[in-house]
Steps between C-alpha positions, in 0.01 A plus 500: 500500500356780316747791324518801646267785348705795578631467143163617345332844613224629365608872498489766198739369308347142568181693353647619209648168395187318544324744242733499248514101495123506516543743194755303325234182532153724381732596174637180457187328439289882351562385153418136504117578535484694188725279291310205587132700464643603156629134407184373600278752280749509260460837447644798672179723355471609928829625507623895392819390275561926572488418877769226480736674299467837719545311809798306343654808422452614857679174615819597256492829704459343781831311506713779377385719774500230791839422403648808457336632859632188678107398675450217662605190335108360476439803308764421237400127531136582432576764216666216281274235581210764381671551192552153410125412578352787320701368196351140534141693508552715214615245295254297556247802419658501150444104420130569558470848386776553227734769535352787520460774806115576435227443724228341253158381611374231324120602423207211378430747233858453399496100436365392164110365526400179273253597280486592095654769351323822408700575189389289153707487256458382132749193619295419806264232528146529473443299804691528823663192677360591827191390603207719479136494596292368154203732434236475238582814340273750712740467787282242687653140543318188407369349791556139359894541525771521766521853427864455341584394149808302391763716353631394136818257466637705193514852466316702230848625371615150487190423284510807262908387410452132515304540142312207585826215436522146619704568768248797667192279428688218714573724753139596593373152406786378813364853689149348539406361829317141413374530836234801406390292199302262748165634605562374827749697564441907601705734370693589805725772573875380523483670859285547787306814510619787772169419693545114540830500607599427886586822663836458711477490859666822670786430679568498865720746534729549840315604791617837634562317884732266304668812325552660846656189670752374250628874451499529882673176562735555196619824647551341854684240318720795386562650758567267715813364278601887532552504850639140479767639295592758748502240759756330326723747412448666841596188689834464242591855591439428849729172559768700362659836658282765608477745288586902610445819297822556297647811425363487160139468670614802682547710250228740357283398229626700190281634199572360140401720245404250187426242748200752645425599153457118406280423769245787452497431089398136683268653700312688229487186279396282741187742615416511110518131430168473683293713267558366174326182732208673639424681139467131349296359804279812467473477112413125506288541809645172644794353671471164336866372441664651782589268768475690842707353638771646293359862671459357827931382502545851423297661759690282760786502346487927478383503826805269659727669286406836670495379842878329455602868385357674790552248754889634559674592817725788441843443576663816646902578528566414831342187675307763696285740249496889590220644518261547194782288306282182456195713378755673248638153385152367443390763341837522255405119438131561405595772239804268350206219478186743417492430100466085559238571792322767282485264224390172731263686675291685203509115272307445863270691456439507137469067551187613738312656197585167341304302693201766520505433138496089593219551685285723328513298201502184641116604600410618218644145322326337796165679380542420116618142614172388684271696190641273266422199758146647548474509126653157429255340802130667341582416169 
């Protein structure tokens, strides 16, 4: 004998309780992509520390305001669980990074090349340790060597303050290689030259049809668990008593004054936590090290979030609404509510321009990536 379904209707409230679940689920999980992209680089290099500590400071808004306004109880739910998460991310941002707020690219011109100094001194030696190609003296090599020459076992400092004792003749007597004594045996190079060494075989990397089907099933995954949550709490609420507008639901929505002033300082911090992001994307010309994923959650998750808020069914007075009194309790609702969906909907947008930025320099990596291969294959 099945239940009865009367219990469950799918009407705007029904609506709004689905979204914000759905929400609640895409934020959940919006973080763990990035902490585990970060973990597995180890190295947060992709990430704008400036980005995660504006939109941190948003989140402490964020909770002042939705408390203090009395929104819905998702919203207050989401606003701590952002704050905790974002506090997890920038933490981890400073094991990798160090503390410090700045932005810095690492540059190849930046990283120390192998090679011999420029700079003599009267203490250096004559000869360097590395290896060098041997010439004759006119800058041509001699065609009957390997092109390298071994480098010396003692230094020429060591020799000039040794003053020729027992101890510093032993030690280049024991320096000597017996094995070059032999005629038989070349004088090799300790290493392999650059041009006989294997090349390494270019990676496989991920396919961009597998990219596109474990996001897509990872955010079905997701959302489905969202509106299984509202399931469940929807069929709780509906074995008990039905529920009826109280007087307190019947009241008019006030205006808090610091509560509307924390939510637009939210607002304004949230919209400017993107930029600090899409400088450093546009400065290193890639989006290697952010996990999309992580801006994907938040699309849905802004998006959901929205659609809860504006998904509402105005409750009027009287059971019956006059005329024009549902339109002016909507409206009263929207501008109580119009900081949070100002600053869900314009992170919305400003995510969009981060995936144009995914895509346009995932092409041009693309490009570079099967150069290299081209390169690597000819040679």
């Amino acid at each position: 004998m099945f239940p009865p379904s009367q219990g469950l209707r799918l009407d705007i409230d029904a609506i709004s309780q689905i979204c914000g679940s759905v929400s609640i689920a895409c934020w959940i999980v919006v973080f763990s992509p990035q902490i585990i992209e970060n973990w597995k680089r180890n190295s947060a290099d992709g990430l704008s520390v400036v980005f995660i500590t504006v939109w941190l400071l948003g989140d402490f808004f964020n909770i002042f305001g939705a408390v203090l306004q009395g929104v819905l109880p998702t919203m207050i739910i989401l606003a701590v669980y952002y704050t905790l998460a974002d506090i997890v991310l920038l933490l981890q941002c400073f094991w990798y990074k160090g503390f410090t707020l700045s932005d810095a690219i690492k540059k190849q011109d930046d990283e120390p090349t192998p090679g011999p100094s420029t700079a003599a001194t009267e203490q250096s030696p004559l000869l360097s340790d590395a290896r060098q190609p041997y010439t004759n003296g006119n800058g041509n090599g001699n065609g009957n060597t390997n092109g390298f020459h071994t480098p010396p076992r003692i230094s020429d400092i060591d020799r000039r303050h040794s003053n020729h004792s027992q101890g510093s003749f032993r030690e280049r007597f024991l320096s000597i290689d017996g094995t070059h004594l032999s005629p038989a045996t070349p004088l090799l190079p300790d290493t392999v030259p650059t041009s006989q060494q294997p090349r390494p075989r270019p990676q496989a990397s991920q396919s961009t049809l597998q990219t596109v089907c474990f996001n897509l099933g990872t955010i079905v995954l997701v959302c489905a668990s969202g509106v299984f949550g509202w399931w469940l709490s929807a069929t709780r609420a509906a074995a008990s008593a039905p529920s009826s507008p109280t007087d307190q639901d019947r009241s008019p929505i006030q205006f808090n004054t610091w509560g509307q002033i924390f939510g637009y300082i939210c607002a304004l911090l949230y919209l400017g936590s993107r930029i600090p992001q899409l400088l450093l994307n546009y400065r290193r010309k890639s989006t290697e090290g952010i996990s999309m994923l992580f801006f994907l959650f938040a699309c849905i998750g802004n998006l959901t979030y929205v659609l809860s808020i504006v998904a509402y069914k105005p409750v009027c007075r009287e059971k019956a609404c006059a005329p024009g009194e549902a339109r002016e309790v909507y409206m009263r609702y929207i501008a109580v509510n119009f900081s949070w969906l100002l600053g869900s909907f314009g992170t919305l947008l400003l995510d969009a321009f981060v995936f144009i930025q995914y895509f346009m320099y995932r092409k041009d990596e693309d490009d570079n990536e099967d150069e290299e291969e081209a390169v690597l294959v000819s040679g």
